[in-house]
N, C-alpha and C positions, 0 to 999 in steps of 0.2 A: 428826761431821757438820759440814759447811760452813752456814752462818747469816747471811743476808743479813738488816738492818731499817732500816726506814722511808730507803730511798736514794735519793737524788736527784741529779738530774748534768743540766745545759744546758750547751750552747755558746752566748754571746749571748743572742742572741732562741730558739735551738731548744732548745726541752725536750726530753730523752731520756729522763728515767725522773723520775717524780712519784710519789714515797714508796712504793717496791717493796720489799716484802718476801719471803721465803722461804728455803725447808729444802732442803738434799741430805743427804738419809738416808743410810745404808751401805747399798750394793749398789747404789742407783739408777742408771739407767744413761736422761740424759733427753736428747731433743733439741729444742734450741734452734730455733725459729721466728720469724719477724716480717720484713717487708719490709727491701729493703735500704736502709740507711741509717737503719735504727729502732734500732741501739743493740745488736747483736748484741757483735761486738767488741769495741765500749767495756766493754762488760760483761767481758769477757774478762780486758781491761787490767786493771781496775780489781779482780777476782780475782785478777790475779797483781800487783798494786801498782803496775801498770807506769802507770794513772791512777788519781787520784785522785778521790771522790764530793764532790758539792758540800754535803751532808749527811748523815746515816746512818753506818752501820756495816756490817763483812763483817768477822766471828767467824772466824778459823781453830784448829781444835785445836791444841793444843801436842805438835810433832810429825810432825803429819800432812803428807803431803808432795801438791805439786800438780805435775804436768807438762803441759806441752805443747807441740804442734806449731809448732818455731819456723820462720821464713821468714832470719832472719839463716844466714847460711854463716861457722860460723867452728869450721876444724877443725884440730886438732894430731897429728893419727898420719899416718904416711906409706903407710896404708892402709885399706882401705874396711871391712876386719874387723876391724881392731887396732883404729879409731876408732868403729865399733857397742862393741866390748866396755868400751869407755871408760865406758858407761850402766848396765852390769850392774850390780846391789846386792852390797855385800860381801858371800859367802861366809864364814859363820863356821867352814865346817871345810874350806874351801880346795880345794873342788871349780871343777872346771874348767868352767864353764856355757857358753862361746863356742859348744855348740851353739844353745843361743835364739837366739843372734842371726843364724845360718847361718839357722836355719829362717824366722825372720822375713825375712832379708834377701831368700830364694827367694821367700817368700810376696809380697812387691810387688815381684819382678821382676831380683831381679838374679840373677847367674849365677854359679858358682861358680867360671870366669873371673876376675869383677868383684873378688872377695874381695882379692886382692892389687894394686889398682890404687888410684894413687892418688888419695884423694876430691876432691883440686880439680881432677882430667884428667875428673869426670860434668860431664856437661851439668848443665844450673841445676835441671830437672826430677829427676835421680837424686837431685842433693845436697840436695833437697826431699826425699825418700824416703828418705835417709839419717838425716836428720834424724828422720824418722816411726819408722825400724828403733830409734834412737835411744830414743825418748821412750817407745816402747813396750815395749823390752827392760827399762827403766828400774823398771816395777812401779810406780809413784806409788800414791797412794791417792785422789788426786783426776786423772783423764785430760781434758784439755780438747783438743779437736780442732778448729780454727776449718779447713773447707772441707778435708777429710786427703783427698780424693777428686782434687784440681784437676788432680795430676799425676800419678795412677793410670791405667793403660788396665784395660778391662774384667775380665781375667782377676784381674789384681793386687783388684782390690775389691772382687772373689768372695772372694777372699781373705781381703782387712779383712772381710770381712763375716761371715764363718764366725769370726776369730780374735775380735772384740769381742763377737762372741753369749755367747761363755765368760769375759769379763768378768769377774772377782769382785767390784772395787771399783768405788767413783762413774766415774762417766763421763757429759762432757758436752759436747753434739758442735753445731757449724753444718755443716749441708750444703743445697746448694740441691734435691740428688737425694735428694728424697720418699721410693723406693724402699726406698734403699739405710739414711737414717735406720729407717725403720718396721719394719726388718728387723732392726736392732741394740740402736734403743731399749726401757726398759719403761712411761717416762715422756714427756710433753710439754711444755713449758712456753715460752707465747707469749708474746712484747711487743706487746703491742696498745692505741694511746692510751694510751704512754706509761708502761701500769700492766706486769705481771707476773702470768698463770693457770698453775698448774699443773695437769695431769688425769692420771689414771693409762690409757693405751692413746695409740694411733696421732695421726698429725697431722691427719686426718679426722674422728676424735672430739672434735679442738680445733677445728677450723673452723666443726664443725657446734656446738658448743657454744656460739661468739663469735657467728655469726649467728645465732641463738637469741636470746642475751640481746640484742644492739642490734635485733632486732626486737620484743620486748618493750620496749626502753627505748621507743622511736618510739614505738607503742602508747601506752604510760602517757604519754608528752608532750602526742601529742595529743589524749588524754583530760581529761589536765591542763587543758589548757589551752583544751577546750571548757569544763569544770567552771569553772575561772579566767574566762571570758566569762560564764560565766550569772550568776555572783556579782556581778561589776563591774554588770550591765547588772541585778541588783536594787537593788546599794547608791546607784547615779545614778540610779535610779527611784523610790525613797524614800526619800531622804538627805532630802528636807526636811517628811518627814508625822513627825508627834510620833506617831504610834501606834503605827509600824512603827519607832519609834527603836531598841528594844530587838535585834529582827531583825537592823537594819542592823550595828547596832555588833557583833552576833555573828558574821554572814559575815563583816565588818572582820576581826576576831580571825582565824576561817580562814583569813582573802587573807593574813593574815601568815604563819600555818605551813605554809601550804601551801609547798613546795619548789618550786624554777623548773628543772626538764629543760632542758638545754639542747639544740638539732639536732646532732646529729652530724655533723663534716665530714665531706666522699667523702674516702675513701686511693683516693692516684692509683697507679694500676695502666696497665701495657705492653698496648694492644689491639691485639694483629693483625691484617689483613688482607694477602692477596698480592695483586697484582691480575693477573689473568689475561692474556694474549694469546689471541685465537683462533687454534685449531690443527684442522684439518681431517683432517687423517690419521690413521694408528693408531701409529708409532712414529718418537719421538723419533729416536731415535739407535742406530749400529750400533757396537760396538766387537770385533773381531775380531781375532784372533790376537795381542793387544799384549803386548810385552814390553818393560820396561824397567831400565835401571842406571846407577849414580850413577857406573859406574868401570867402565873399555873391557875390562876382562878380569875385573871384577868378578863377584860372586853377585849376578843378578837379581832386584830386587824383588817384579818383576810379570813372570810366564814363563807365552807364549800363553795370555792372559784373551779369553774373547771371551761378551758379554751385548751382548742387544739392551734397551733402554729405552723402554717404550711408554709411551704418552700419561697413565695412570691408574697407574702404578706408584708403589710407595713402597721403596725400595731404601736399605736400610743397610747400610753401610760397618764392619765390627768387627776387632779386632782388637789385639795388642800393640801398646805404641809405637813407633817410629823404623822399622818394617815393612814401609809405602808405602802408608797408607791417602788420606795428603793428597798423594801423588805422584800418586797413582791418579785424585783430583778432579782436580787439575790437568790430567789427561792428559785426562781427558772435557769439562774444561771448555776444551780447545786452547790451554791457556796452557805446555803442555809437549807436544814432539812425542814419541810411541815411537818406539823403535830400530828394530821389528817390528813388523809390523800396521798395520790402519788402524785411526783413529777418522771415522767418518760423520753429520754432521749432517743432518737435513730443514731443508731449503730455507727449512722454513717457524717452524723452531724457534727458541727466544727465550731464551736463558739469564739466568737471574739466580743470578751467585757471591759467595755469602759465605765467606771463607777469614779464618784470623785472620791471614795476615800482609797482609791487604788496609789492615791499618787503616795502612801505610806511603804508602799511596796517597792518603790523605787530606791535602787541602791544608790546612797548617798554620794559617798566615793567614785560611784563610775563616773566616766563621762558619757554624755548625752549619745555616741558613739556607739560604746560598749553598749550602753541599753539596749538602743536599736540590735545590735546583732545579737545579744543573746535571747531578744526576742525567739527569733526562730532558726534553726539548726544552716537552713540553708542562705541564711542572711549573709553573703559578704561583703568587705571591709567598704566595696565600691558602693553597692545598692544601699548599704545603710548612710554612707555617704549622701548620697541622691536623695534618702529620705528625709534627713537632717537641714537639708538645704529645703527640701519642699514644706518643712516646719517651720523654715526662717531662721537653721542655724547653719548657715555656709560657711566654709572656711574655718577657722580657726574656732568659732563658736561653738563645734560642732567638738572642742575637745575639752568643752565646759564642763566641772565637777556637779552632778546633782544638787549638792546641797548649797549652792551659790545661785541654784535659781528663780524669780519669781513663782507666786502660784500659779499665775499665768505661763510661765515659761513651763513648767512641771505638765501642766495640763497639756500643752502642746505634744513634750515628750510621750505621753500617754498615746495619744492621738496619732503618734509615728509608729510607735509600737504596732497600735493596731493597725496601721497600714502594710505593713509587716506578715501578718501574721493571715497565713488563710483560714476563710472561714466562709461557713453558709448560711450562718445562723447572728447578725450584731446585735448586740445588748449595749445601748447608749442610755448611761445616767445624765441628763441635762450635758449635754456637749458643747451647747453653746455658751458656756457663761465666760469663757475668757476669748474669746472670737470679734475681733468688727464684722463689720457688715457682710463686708467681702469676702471672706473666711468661711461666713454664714452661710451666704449665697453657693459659694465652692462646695461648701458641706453638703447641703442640698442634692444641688446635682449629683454626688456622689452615691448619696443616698438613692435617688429615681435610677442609677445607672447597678446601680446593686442588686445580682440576680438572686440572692441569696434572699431571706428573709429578715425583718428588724423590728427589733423591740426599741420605743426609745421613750425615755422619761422624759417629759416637753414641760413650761408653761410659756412657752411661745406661741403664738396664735398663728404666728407667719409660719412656724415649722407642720404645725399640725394640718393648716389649711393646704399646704406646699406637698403633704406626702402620707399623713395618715388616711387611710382605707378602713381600719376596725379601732374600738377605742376600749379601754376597759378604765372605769370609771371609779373615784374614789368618791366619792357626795354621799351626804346626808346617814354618817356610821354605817355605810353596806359598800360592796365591792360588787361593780354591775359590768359583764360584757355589752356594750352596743356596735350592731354589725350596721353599722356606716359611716361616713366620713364627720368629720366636727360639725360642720355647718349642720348638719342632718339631726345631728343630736342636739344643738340649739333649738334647730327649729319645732323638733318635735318631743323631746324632755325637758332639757336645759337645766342652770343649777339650782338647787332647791332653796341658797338666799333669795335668789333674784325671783326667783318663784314666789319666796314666803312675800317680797318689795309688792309682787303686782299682786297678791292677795288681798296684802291692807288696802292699799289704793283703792281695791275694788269693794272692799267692804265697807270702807270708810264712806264710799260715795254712797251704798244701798242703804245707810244707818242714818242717810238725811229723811228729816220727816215733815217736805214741804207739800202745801196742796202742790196736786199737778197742773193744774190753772194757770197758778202763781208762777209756777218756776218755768214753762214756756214761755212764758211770758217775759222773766225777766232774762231765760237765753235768747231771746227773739231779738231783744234789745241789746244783750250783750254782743251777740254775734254780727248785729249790723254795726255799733261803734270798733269790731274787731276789725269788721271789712275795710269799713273808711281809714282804720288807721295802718292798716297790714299794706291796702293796694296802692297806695302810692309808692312803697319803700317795694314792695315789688316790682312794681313796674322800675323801680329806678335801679333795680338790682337784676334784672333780666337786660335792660340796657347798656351796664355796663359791663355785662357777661360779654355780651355782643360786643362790644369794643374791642374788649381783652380777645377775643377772638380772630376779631379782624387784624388786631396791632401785631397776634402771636404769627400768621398767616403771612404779615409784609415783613415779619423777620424772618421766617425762614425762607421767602424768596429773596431778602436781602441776603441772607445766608449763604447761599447757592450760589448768588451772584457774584459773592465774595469769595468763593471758594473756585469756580470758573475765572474769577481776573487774578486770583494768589496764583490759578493752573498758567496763566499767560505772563504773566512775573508783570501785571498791570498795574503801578506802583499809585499813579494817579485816583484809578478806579478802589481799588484796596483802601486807599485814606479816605475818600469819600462814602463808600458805604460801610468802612466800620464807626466811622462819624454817625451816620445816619442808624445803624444797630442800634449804635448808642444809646440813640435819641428815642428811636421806636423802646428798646428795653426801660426805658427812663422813664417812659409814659404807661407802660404795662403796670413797673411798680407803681407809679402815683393811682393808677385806678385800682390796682390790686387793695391798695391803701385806701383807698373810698369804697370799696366795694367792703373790707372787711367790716368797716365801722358799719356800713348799713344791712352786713348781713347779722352783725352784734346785736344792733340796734333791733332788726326783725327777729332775733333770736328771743331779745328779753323782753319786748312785748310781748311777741308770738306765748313765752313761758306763762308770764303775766296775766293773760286772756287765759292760757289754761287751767291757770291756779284757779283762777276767778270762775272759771267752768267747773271746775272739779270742786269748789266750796258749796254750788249746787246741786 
């Protein structure tokens, strides 16, 4: 196991971590949370050596191997399969495994085309994916992922997502898609004020956990520090009677141990709003027979699409990469004509586009300021002010030159812009890719609170499940409207990999040519040795459900209780049941921790019985 203690690391005046400690067990598989720029990465660095802590220590076993997902491109085979096989672990009897890395390579997306092409002719996104088929083939014992999603399209991360669920070893991931973590992880562990929590479950169970305690801390402050007034306003009330001397000099003694709470700063967080145009009609926009292509005798992108866009829609955009999902905005948003077809606005309609390669348009020289106000004619010097801080550039930030700032910083500005700018009609290219969590979550809302209509280019599962209503579809070379929400379309099309996956499966099983005698016979057998071995570890994992239930249940009446004696400034009762939290949370994780091994353990049986069913 990996052994973080007492670490610490600032840049200048910014503290990033103030004496963190903590464990990665074997098998854990945690993700990484905390706003951007809290220290996710460094953390990272500093894991793989690449920085150094300003104090403390990080333990590696001797041995133990850590990978991860590099952003450097630097490759030596003069192909995209000879240079994944580059990662594979020796074979000690000289087995040929180059199929893992086929299978991975298929799994985020490339083609069996791609195999013999070479890796400096991908785009900068493939040989980010290369990289990924890389580190993953690789087997490590410690898996670090810093953001492995950024240059996935949705199908590819259905993918990652089924492949790290079967995980064996540590794993430790940043991703800003909520979703797609809570779906891989078994652990949380946040940076928040600087410190390090870890929780066993979802990043829900850590948010509500964090808000919890900082409302409890408030609580006890300003308990405190009525308790601290009442004192003060005895000791200067009888500081000069000799009778009451003994009194005073004893509050004294208390005003000394008493501890000083301090207020909690606000973490500045991304708040949206859109700001509407009025729109009197019922529909946006007509798009009608369009067809488009990058090359005059070329395979069409986009062949006879025709959606109407009404006033309250929320319309998502999905699909592979490089497919023509951001040809397709463009084409709605008239910054691109089709070959065929019309595209039809109302008269009265208002667009506001965010595309990522918008942030080219941004004048280098202005400041962040300027931008915002020449946004829109009625933007002043104050509003655009207000909007520059709601982006996270207050103050002085806010007179920062364009060309001094991150990509992520640029994308924000984008993001101000259109908050800016009325409209009835958003056009959003992937929004989310420089965003935490929090940002995400605020987006959202924005989004549901938005009377207008929205097109948005998504491979987030959390945005599309959170707000699409209609989808228009990129899969299998054709461009498909479906009128219902994502899930709808899973359940009743879905994509045509995962379709081609459960084809074989299914055929492979019809292409067995046993008697039917026989192979009753030997599932009869097989299924009763599955029973005896599946229901014990069931039973013993339905028990300790129960436990974790009952332990979660005396912590939040401990909770309450605690929070009721912080309201009486009950200093005695306060130490005693956060002792006893303690102790209850201490016991949650240790079963958390046995429950996971024995639901691993029923996982890879449970597989095992299946394989062995389906070889029937």
């Amino acid at each position: 196991m990996l052994k973080v203690s007492g670490l610490e690391k600032a840049y200048g005046s910014q503290v990033i971590f103030d004496n963190v400690s903590f464990v990665i067990n074997p098998g854990e598989r945690i993700g990484l949370i905390g706003r951007n720029g809290h220290g996710k990465t460094t953390l990272f660095k500093m894991i793989l050596g690449e920085e150094h802590p300003d104090a403390g220590a990080i333990s590696v076993p001797k041995h133990y191997t850590i990978g991860h997902l590099s952003q450097h491109i630097r490759f030596t085979e003069d192909t995209v399969l000879k240079e994944g096989c580059l990662s594979l672990p020796v074979s000690e009897d000289g087995i040929d495994e180059s199929y893992k890395v086929e299978t991975i390579l298929m799994g985020i997306g490339f083609t069996r085309d791609d195999f013999d092409r070479s890796p400096l002719m991908l785009s900068g996104g493939y040989q980010i994916r290369l990289n990924l088929a890389k580190v993953l083939v690789s087997e490590p014992n410690l898996l670090l992922l810093d953001e492995p999603t950024n240059y996935l399209d949705i199908v590819s991360m259905r993918w990652l997502t089924r492949f790290l669920r079967n995980w064996k070893d540590e794993l430790m991931i940043i991703t800003h898609d909520r979703d797609f973590m809570d779906s891989v992880t078994t652990y949380t562990m946040a940076i928040h004020r600087y410190k390090m929590q870890k929780i066993a479950g979802n990043t829900q169970k850590m948010y509500q956990q964090i808000l919890q305690q900082e409302e409890i801390h408030e609580k006890t402050r300003l308990n405190d520090a009525k308790k601290r007034e009442e004192i003060e306003e005895f000791v200067n009330r009888f500081r000069a009677k000799a009778t009451k001397a003994k009194a005073v000099q004893s509050r004294v003694k208390s005003l000394e141990k008493m501890g000083n709470l301090e207020k909690l700063s606000n973490i500045k967080t991304l708040d949206f709003s859109f700001k509407f145009a009025p729109f009197p009609g019922k529909w946006l926009m007509n798009a009608t027979d369009i067809s488009f292509s990058y090359q005059q005798n070329g395979q069409k992108l986009i062949d006879d699409l025709t959606i109407a866009v009404g006033k309250n829609d929320r319309i998502a955009i999905i699909g592979k990469n490089g497919k023509g999902k951001t040809t397709l905005l463009d084409i709605l948003a008239g910054e691109l004509q089709p070959q065929t077809g019309m595209v039809n606005h109302n008269q009265n309609s208002a667009i506001a586009y965010f595309g990522q390669t918008n942030v080219n348009r941004l004048g280098l020289q202005k400041t962040i300021e300027q931008e915002i106000m020449d946004t829109d004619p009625d933007c002043s010097k104050g509003v655009a002010r207000k909007i520059c801080g709601i982006m996270m550039f207050s103050g002085d930030n806010a007179l920062k030159k364009i060309d001094v700032l991150s990509g992520g910083e640029k994308s924000r500005v984008l993001l101000g812009k259109l908050l800016v700018t009325p409209a009835n009609l958003l056009l959003l290219d992937e929004p989310t890719n420089h965003l935490d969590m929090d940002s995400i979550d605020s987006l959202i809302e924005a989004i549901e609170e938005f009377d207008g209509g929205v097109i948005i280019v998504t491979h987030s599962e959390l945005i599309l499940n959170a707000v699409a209503t209609r989808l228009i579809v990129f899969d299998n070379d054709k461009v498909t409207v479906f009128e219902g929400n994502y899930q709808e379309f899973l359940d009743r099309v879905g994509w045509e990999s995962e379709r081609e996956e459960r084809e074989t499966r299914s055929s492979s099983k019809q292409n067995k040519n046993i008697n039917k005698k026989e192979l009753r016979r030997l599932r009869a057998q097989l299924n009763e040795k599955c029973s005896k071995t599946l229901g014990p570890l069931q039973k013993m994992i339905a028990d300790m459900e129960k436990d974790i239930m009952i332990l979660e249940k005396d912590v939040e009446i401990e909770s309450l209780a605690l929070v009721e004696a912080s309201e009486k400034g009950d200093s005695k009762a306060i130490s005693r049941l956060s002792v006893s939290i303690n102790k209850l949370n201490n016991r949650i994780a240790a079963t958390f921790k046995k429950l996971e091994l024995a639901v691993n353990e029923h996982a890879a049986k449970s597989k095992e019985f299946e394989q062995r069913l389906a070889e029937l």
